[in-house]
N, C-alpha and C positions, 0 to 999 in steps of 0.2 A: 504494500500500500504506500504512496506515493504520498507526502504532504506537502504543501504549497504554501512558499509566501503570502502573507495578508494582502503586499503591495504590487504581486503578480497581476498584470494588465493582460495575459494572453491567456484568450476565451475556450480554450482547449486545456484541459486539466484530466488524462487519463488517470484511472486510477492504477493500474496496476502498472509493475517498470517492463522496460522491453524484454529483459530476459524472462519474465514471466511470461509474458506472452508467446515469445519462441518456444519456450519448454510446454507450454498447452499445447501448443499447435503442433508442435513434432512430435510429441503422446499419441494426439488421438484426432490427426488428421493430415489428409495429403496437401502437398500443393497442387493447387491447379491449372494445370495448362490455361492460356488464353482463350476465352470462350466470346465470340464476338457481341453475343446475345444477353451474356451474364458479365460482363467484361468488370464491373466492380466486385465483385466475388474472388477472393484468390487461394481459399481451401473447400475440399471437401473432405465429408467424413469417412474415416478407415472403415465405419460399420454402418450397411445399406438399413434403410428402413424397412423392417418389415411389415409384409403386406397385412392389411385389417381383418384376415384368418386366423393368425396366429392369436395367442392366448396374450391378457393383460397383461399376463405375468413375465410372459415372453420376450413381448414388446418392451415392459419395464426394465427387464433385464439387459438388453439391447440397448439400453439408452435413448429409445425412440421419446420421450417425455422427458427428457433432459432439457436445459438452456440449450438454447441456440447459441451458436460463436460465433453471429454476425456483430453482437456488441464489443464483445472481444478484435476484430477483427476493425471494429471502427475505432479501439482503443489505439491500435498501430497506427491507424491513419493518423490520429490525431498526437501521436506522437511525432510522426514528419511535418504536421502543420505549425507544433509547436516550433521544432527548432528550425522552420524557415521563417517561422513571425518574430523569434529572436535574428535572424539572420536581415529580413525588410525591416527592421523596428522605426518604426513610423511614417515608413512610405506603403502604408494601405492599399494604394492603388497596385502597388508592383507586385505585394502580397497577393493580391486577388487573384491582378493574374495569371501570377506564377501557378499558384495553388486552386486553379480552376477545377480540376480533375478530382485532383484530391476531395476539395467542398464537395462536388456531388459524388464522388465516392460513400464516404461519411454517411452525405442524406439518405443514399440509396441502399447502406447497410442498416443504419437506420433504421427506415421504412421495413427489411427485411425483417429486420429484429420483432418489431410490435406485430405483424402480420403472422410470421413463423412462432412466436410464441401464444400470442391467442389461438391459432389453429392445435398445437399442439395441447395446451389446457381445456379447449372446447373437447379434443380427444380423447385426456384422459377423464373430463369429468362425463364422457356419456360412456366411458371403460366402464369406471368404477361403480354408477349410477347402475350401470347393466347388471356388472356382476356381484353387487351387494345390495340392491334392490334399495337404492338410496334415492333422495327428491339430491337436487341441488340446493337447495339452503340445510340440509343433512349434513352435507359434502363442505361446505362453506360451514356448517359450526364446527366439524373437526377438525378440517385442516388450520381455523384458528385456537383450537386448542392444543393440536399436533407439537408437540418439540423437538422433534427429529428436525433433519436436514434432507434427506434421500428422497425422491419420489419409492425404491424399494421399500425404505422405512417408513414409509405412511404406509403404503398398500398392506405391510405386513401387522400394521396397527389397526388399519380398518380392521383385517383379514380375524386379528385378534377380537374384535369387540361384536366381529360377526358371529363369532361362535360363541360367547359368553352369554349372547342374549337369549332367555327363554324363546319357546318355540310357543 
C-alpha cells in the first residue's frame, strides 16, 4: 500500500506499488498479444471461465466470482500517468497529449471493471439464491454479517447454516 503526500497535486494515486502488480499479474495471468478490438486490455487469465453447467462450487473454485484485474491493470496505467505528470509538471496541455492513450486506457478499464464485476455478482447471487433457496435480501443480510474474505469462504458458510437449519 502506497501513501501519498498531503501536498501531492497528481490526480492519479494507485494504491498498490508496481512490483505488486507485476507479481499479481505473472501468478495468475498471461500477457496478451495485441488485440485490435480489445487493444486496452493487456492480460488474460491463466484459468478459462467455466461454462454455466458446471457446479457453484466449481465455478467458485475456479475463481470465476473473483475481482476482476481490470482495476489492477488501470493501477499500472496510472502508474505511467503518474511519472509522466511528474515529468510535464505544469504544462497540462503537453501532459494531455502525451498521455492520450493512456487516459482512455484507464477509462476503458474502468468501465471494464464496474461492468465485469456487476455481471459477475448478478452470477453468483442467482448461484447461490439457486442452490440454497435464498431471496436476495437473505443473501445481502449474510454477506453483511459474513467475516471471511473468500467468495469459497462465504459459500462454505452459507453451505454451513444451510444444514443447521431445521427442516
Amino acid at each position: 500500500m502506497i501513501v501519498y503526500n498531503a501536498n501531492d497535486t497528481c490526480p492519479y494515486k494507485p494504491i498498490h506499488t508496481e512490483e505488486w502488480l507485476e507479481s499479481f499479474f505473472a501468478k495468475n495471468y498471461f500477457k496478451k498479444p495485441y488485440d485490435r478490438f480489445m487493444w486496452w486490455r493487456s492480460y488474460v487469465s491463466k484459468n478459462k471461465i467455466l461454462p454455466n453447467k458446471a457446479t457453484l462450487l466449481e465455478r467458485i473454485k475456479n475463481g470465476d466470482f473473483d475481482p476482476a484485474p481490470y482495476k489492477f491493470e488501470a493501477e499500472i496505467v496510472e502508474h505511467r500517468l503518474r511519472k509522466k505528470y511528474v515529468e510535464f509538471e505544469g504544462d497540462y496541455k503537453k501532459f494531455l497529449e502525451v498521455c492520450a492513450v493512456d487516459l482512455a486506457r484507464r477509462k476503458r478499464l474502468l468501465e471494464d471493471q464496474e461492468k465485469e464485476e456487476n455481471k459477475r455478482l448478478a452470477e453468483l447471487y442467482k448461484g447461490l439464491s439457486r442452490r440454497f433457496d435464498l431471496t436476495r435480501e437473505e443473501l445481502d443480510e449474510e454477506m453483511f454479517n459474513f467475516n471471511g474474505e473468500t467468495v469459497l469462504e462465504f459459500y462454505n458458510y452459507i453451505l454451513k447454516k444451510s444444514e443447521d437449519k431445521p427442516y
